[in-house]
GUTIKE-806129 format. One record per residue (C-alpha): x, y, z. Coordinates in pm, whole numbers, plus 50000, padded with zeros to 5 digits. Layout:
% residues N
{x->X | y->Y | z->Z}
...
This chain:
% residues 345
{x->50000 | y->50000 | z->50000}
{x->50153 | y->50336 | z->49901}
{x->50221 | y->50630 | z->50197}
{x->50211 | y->50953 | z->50119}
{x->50351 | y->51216 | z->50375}
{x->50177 | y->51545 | z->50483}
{x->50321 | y->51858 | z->50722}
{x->50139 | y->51707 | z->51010}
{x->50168 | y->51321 | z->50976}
{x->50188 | y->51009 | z->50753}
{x->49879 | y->50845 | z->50652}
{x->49758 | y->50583 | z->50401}
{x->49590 | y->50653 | z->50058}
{x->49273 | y->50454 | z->50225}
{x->49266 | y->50698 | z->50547}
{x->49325 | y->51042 | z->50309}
{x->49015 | y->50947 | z->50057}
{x->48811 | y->50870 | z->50363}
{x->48909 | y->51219 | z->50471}
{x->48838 | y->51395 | z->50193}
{x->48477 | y->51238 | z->50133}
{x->48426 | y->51331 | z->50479}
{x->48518 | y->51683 | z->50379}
{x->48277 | y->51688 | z->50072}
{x->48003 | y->51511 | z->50278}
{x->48038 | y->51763 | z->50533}
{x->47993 | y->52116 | z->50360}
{x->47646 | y->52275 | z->50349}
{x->47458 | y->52058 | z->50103}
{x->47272 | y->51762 | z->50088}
{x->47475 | y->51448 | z->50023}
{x->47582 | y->51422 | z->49641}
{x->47427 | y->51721 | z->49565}
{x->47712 | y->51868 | z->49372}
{x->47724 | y->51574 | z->49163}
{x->48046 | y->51541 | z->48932}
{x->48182 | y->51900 | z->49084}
{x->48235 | y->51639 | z->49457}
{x->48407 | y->51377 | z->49233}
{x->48625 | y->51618 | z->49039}
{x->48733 | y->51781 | z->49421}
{x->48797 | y->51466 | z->49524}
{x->49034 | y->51403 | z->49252}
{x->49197 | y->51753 | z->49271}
{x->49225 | y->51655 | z->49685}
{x->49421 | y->51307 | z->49599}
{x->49621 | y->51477 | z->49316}
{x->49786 | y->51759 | z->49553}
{x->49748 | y->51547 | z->49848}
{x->49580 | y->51801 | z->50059}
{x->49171 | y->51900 | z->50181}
{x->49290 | y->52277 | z->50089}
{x->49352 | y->52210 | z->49729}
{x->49435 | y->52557 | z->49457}
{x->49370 | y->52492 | z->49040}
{x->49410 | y->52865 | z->49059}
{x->49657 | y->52913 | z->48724}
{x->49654 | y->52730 | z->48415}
{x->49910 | y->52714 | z->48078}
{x->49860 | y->52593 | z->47748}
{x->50097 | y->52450 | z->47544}
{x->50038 | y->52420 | z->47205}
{x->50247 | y->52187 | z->46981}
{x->50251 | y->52194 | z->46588}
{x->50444 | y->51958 | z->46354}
{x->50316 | y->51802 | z->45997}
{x->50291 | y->51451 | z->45910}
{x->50434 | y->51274 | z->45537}
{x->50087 | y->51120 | z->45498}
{x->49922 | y->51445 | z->45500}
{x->49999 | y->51467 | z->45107}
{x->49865 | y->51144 | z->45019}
{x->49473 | y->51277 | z->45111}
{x->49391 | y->51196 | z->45452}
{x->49271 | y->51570 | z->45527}
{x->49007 | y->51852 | z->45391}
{x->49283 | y->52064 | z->45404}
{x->49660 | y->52135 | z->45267}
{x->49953 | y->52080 | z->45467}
{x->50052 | y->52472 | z->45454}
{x->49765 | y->52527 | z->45719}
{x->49961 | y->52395 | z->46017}
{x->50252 | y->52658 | z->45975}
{x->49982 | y->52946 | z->45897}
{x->49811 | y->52788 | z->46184}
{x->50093 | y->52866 | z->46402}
{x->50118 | y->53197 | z->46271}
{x->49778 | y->53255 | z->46416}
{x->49862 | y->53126 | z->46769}
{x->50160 | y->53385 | z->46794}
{x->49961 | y->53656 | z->46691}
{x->49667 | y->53578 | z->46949}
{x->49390 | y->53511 | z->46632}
{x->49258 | y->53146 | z->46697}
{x->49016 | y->53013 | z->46918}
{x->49208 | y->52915 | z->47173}
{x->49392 | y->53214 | z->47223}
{x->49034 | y->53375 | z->47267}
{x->48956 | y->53092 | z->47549}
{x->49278 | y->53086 | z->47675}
{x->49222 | y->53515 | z->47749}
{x->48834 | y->53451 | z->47888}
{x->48986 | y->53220 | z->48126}
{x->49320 | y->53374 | z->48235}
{x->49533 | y->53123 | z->48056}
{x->49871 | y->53146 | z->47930}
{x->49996 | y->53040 | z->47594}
{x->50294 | y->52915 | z->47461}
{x->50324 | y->52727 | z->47076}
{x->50603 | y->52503 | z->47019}
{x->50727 | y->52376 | z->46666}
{x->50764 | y->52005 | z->46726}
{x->50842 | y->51965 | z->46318}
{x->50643 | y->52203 | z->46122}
{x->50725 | y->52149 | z->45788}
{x->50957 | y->52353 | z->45521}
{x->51189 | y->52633 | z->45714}
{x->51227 | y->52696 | z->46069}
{x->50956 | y->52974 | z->46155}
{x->51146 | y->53291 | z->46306}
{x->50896 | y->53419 | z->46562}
{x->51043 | y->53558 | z->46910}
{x->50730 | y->53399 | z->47076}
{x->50790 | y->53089 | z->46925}
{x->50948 | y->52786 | z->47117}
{x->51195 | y->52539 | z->46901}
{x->51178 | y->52192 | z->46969}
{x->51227 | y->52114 | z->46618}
{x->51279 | y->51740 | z->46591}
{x->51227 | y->51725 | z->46140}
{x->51048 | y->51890 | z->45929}
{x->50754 | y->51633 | z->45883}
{x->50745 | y->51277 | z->45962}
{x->50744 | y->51091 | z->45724}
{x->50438 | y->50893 | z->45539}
{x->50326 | y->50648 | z->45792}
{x->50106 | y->50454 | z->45516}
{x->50463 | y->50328 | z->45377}
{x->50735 | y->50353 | z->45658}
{x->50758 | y->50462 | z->45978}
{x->50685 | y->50777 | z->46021}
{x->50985 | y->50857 | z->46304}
{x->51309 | y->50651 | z->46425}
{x->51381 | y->50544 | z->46761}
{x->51617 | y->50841 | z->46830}
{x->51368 | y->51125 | z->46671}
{x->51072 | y->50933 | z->46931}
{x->51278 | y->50969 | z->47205}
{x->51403 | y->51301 | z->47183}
{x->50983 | y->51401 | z->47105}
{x->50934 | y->51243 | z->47452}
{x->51232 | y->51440 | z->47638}
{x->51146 | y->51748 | z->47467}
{x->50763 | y->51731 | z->47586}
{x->50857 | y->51618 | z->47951}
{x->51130 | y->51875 | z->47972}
{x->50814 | y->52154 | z->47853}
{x->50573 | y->52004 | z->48063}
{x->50750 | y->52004 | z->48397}
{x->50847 | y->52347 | z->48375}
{x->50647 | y->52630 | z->48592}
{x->50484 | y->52642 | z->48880}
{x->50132 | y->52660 | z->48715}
{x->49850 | y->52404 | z->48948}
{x->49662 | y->52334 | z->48587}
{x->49852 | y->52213 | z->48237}
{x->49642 | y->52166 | z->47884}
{x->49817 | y->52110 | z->47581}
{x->49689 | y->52144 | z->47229}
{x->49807 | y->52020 | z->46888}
{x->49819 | y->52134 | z->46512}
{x->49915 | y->51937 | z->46281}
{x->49728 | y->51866 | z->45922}
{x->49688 | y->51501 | z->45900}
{x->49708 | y->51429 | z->46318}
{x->49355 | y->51290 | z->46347}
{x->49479 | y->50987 | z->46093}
{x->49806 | y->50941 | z->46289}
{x->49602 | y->50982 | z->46606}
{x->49355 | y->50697 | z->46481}
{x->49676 | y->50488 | z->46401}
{x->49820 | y->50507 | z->46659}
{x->49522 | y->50421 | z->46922}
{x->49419 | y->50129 | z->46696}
{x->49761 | y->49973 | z->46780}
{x->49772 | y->50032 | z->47097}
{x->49405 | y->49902 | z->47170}
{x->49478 | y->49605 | z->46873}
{x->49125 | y->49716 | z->46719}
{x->49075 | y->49769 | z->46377}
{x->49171 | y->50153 | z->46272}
{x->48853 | y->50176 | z->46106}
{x->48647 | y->50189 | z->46414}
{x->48880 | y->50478 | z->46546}
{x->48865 | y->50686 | z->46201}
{x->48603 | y->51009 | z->46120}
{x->48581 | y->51336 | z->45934}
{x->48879 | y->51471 | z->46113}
{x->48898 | y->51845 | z->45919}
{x->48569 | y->51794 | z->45773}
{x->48624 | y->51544 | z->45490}
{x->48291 | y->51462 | z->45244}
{x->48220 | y->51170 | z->45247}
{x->48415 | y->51069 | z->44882}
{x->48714 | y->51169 | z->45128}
{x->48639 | y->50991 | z->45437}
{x->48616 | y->50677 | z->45221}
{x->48965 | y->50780 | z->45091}
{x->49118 | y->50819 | z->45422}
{x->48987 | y->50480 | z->45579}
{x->49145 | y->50276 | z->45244}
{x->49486 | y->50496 | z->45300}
{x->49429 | y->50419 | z->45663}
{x->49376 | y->50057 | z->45650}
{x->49695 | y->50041 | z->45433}
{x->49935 | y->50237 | z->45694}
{x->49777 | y->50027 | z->45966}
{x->49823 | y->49664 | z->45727}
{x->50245 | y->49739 | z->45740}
{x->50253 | y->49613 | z->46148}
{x->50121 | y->49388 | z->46329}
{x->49718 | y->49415 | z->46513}
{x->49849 | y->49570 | z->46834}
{x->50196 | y->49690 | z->46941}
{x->50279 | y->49837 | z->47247}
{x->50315 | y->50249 | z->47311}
{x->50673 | y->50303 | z->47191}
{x->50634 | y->50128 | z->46887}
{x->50283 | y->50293 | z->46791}
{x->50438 | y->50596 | z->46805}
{x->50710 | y->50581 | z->46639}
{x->50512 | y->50393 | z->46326}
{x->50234 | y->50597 | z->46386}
{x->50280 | y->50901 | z->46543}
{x->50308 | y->51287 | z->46489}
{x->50622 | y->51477 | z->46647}
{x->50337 | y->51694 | z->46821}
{x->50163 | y->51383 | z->46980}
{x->50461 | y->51245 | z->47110}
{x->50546 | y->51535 | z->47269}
{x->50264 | y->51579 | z->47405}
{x->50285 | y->51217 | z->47532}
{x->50603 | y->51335 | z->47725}
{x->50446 | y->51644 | z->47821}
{x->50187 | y->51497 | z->47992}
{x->50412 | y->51269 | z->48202}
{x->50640 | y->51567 | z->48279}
{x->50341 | y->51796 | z->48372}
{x->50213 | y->51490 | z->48612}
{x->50556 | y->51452 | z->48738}
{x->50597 | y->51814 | z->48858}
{x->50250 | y->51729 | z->49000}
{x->50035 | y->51970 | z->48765}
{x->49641 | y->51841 | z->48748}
{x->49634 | y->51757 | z->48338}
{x->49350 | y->51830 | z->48163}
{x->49278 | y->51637 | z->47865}
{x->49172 | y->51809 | z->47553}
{x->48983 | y->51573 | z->47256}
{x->49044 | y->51292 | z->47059}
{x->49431 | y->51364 | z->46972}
{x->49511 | y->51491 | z->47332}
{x->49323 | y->51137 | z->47449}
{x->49528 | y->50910 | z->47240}
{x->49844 | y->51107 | z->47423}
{x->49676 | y->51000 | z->47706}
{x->49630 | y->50682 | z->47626}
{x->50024 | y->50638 | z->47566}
{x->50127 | y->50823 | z->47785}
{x->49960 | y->50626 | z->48052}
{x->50083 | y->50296 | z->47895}
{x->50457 | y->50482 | z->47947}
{x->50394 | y->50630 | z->48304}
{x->50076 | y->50451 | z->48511}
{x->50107 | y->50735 | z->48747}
{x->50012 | y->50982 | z->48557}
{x->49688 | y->50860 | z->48457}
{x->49556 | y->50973 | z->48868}
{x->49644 | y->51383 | z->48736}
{x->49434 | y->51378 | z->48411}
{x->49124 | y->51511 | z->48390}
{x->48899 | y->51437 | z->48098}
{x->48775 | y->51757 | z->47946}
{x->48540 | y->51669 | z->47665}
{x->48412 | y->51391 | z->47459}
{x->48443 | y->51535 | z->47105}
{x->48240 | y->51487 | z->46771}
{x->48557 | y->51285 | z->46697}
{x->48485 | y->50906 | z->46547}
{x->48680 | y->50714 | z->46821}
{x->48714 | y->50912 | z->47054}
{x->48442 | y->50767 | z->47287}
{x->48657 | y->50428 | z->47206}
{x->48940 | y->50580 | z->47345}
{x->48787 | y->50740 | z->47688}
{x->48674 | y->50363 | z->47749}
{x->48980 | y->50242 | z->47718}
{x->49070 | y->50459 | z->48004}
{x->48796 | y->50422 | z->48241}
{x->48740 | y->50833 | z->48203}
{x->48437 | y->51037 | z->48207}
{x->48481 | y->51384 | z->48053}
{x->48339 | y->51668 | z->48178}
{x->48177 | y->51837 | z->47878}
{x->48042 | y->51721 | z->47567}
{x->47981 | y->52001 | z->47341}
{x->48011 | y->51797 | z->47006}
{x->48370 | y->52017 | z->46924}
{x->48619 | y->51876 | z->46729}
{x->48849 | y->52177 | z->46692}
{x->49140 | y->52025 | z->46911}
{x->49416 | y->52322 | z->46991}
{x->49358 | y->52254 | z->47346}
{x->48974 | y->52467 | z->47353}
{x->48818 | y->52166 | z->47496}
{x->49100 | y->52181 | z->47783}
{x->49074 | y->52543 | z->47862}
{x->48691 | y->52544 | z->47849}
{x->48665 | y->52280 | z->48158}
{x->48977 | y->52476 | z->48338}
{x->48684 | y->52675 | z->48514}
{x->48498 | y->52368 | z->48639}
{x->48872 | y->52240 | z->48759}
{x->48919 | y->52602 | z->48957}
{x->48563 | y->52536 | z->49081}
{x->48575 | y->52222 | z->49191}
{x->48907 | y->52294 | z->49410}
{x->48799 | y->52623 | z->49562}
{x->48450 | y->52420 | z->49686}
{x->48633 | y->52179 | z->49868}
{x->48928 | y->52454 | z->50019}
{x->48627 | y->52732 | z->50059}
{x->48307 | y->52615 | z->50101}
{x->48193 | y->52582 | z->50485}
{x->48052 | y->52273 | z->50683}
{x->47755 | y->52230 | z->50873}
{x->48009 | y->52289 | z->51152}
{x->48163 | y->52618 | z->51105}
{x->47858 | y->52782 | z->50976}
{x->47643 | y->52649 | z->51213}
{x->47343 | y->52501 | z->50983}
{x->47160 | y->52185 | z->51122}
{x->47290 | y->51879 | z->50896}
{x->47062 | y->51587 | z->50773}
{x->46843 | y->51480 | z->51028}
């Protein structure tokens, strides 16, 4: 049984949730009556270890990188869009730099491998593993050295400040296929069942992604464990988001996980690290094909579901304020004791 240590005294995981649901049970409401808001404190309480717990300040990271099977039609749009997508994030334009502002976010935007030329931008972070994978539907779309250094870079990223609340976000045209890929592995379904409209493809081009998708997914074997899904599979951005995730967990941040992409990060990331899987929260279940598959798979029940499908990390930031809620309840909100009101009878 695992100890954890406080100030005062040393007690066991069993004794601290008991605490805590005493705390929640105790404030001035009926029992339950804050629904998910009482499990989401909870979860904030076991994350920082305390009955006082903050999710006052919250960062988004953004990473952006292009994938070699982006040319080959698996997306509604060209691959120029990620790098003018990136453009956008710097200058404050996209949607979630406007939820990242409502909510008192910061922002940072990291090029994980955008494609063509280094982008010069002072507000831009380098982390530049290659300009592109390359095409996952006839190689592998990293090495074993490129995978790795995604995986240091994103735990390095997500470890650093002192923020209580981490999202990350990804751009990258072509991410939902090597998202799809790279969960179908993992899970040893068939990538079919994982596979939707990602951009917005008709439906001519969704039946063209699933054939180019079934061919990448044909060159391995039905399931393959985390490392090796991502380096067939995987986008530069996702991996480093897979580290990031493990870093922000490790530097105890509460992780809140964006949509579809951001949950297939999850899902390696908690194949990589188990521990980190007790710091994510679950922000939304997206219009995504799959991505209810993949929040199964982890036992997780989202917060939101407002049928997005945006990814960026708007998801993320949009259930930060239920996060800061949820923790300021149980730190805040008085018992039957201290404010003197007669309990249940």
């Amino acid at each position: 049984m695992q100890t954890f240590s406080t100030p005062d005294a040393p007690f066991s995981d069993e004794q601290f949730r008991a605490q805590v649901q005493a705390a929640i049970d105790g404030k001035t409401k009926p029992l339950g009556a804050l629904g998910g808001i009482e499990t989401l404190a909870a979860q904030i309480a076991y994350i920082q270890m305390s009955l006082e717990p903050r999710a006052d300040s919250c960062s988004l990271t953004i990473f952006a990188a292009d994938h070699g099977m982006a040319t080959a039609g698996v997306s509604a749009f060209p691959q120029d869009v990620t790098r003018q997508m990136v453009l956008n994030f710097l200058s404050g334009g996209a949607a979630a730099n406007v939820f990242a502002r409502s909510v008192g976010a910061s922002v940072r935007v990291v090029d994980a491998g955008v494609a063509d030329d280094p982008l010069d931008h002072p507000d831009l972070i380098q982390r530049r593993i290659s300009g592109s994978t390359a095409n996952a539907i006839e190689q592998p779309a990293m090495t074993p050295s490129e995978r790795d250094a995604a995986l240091s870079s994103g735990s390095a990223l997500g470890h650093e400040g002192d923020e209580t609340v981490a999202c990350f976000g990804e751009m990258g045209i072509g991410n939902t296929s090597s998202a799809s890929l790279v969960a179908a592995k993992i899970l040893g379904i068939p990538v079919g069942d994982l596979t939707g409209r990602g951009t917005g493809l008709d439906d001519e081009g969704l039946r063209t992604k699933r054939t180019l998708l079934e061919q990448a997914a044909g060159r391995t074997g039905t399931q393959l464990d985390a490392p090796a899904a991502l380096l067939e599979y995987g986008g530069f951005e996702i991996v480093m988001m897979v580290g990031a995730m493990i870093g922000a967990a490790g530097n105890g941040k509460i992780v809140i996980v964006d949509g579809f992409i951001a949950t297939v990060a999850a899902l390696a990331a908690t194949s990589l690290s188990p521990g980190c899987r007790r710091h994510m929260v679950f922000a939304h279940r997206s219009a995504e094909a799959g991505h209810a598959r993949v929040l199964e798979a982890l036992e997780a029940t989202p917060l939101l579901q407002l049928d997005m499908r945006l990814g960026e990390g708007t998801g993320a930031l949009l259930a930060f304020p239920l996060v800061k809620a949820a923790a300021a309840m149980l730190r805040e909100m008085a018992s039957f004791e201290s404010a003197g009101v007669s309990g249940p009878a």
